[in-house]
N, C-alpha and C positions, 0 to 999 in steps of 0.2 A: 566651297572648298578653298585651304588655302594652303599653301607649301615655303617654307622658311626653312632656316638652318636654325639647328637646335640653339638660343645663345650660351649655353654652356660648353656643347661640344660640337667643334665648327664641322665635324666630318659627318653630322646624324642629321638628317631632316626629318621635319617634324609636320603631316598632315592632319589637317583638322578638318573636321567635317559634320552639320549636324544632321546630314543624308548620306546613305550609302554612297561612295562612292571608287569601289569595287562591287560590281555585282554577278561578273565571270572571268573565265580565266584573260580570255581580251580587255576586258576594262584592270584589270589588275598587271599586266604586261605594258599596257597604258600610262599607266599611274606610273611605273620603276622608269620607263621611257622618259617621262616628265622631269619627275624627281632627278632623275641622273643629270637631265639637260639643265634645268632651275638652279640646282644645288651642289652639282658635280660629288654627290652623298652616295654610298651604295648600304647603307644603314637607313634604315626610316622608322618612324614612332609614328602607327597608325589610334586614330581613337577608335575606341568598337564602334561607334555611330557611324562611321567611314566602311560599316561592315555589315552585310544584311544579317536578319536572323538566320537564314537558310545555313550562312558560315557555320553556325554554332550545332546545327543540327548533320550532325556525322554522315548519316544515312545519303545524304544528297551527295557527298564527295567534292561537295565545293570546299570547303578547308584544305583536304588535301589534297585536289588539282591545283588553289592558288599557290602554298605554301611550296609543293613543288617547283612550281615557276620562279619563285621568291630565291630558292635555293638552287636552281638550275643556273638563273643567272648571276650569283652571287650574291645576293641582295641579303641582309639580315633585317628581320623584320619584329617589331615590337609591338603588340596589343593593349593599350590600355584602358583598360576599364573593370567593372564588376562582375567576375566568371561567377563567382559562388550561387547566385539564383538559380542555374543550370543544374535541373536535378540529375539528367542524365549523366552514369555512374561512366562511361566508354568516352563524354567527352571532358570531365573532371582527370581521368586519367590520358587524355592527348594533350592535356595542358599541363597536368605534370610530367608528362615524359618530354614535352616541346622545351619547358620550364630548365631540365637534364642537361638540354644540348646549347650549342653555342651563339643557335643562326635565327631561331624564333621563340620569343618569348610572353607569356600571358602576365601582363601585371598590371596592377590596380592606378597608381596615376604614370602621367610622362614623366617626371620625372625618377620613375623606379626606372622605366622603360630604360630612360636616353643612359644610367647608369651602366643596367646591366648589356645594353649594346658597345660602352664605350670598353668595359673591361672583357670582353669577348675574347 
């Protein structure tokens, strides 16, 4: 895993990962703890590989345990990678309702991410 400031926008950091690395609400309280200290960021561009499958699947309630925490502690958080594989019709629509608001966003590479974080 790695943790940088975005080089286009100095307030967004940007983790890379090509393992989970969020995999409950503790490792993801973890990771903002991190990022906050490394990058002094409360914006991050996660990759979906930084995300287990479990995330994508609703039914577990891991999405919206972490994303809560994301947003409890003010943190805006941005997903990038390819949602559309996901047949489930419940998590096609949390990514467009997420996609609506201003704090968590599903989009296709980092740089849609670090945009629509920086015009928030």
């Amino acid at each position: 895993m790695t943790i940088s400031k975005s080089s286009r926008y100095a307030n967004i950091a940007l983790v890379r990962s090509k393992e989970p690395v969020i995999t409950d609400v503790q490792s993801a309280l973890d990771l903002m703890a991190t990022v906050r200290y490394e990058t002094d960021c409360e914006a991050v561009v996660l990759e979906k590989s930084a995300l287990p499958e479990a995330f994508f699947e609703l039914s577990t309630r891991l999405a919206g345990e972490i994303l809560q925490k994301f947003a409890q502690y003010r943190f805006a958080v941005a997903i990038a990678g390819e949602f559309s594989s996901y047949e489930s019709q419940a998590l096609q629509d949390f990514i467009r309702e997420s996609n609506r608001g201003r704090h968590v966003k599903f989009l296709p590479d980092i740089e849609a991410c670090e945009d629509a974080l920086a015009g928030r």
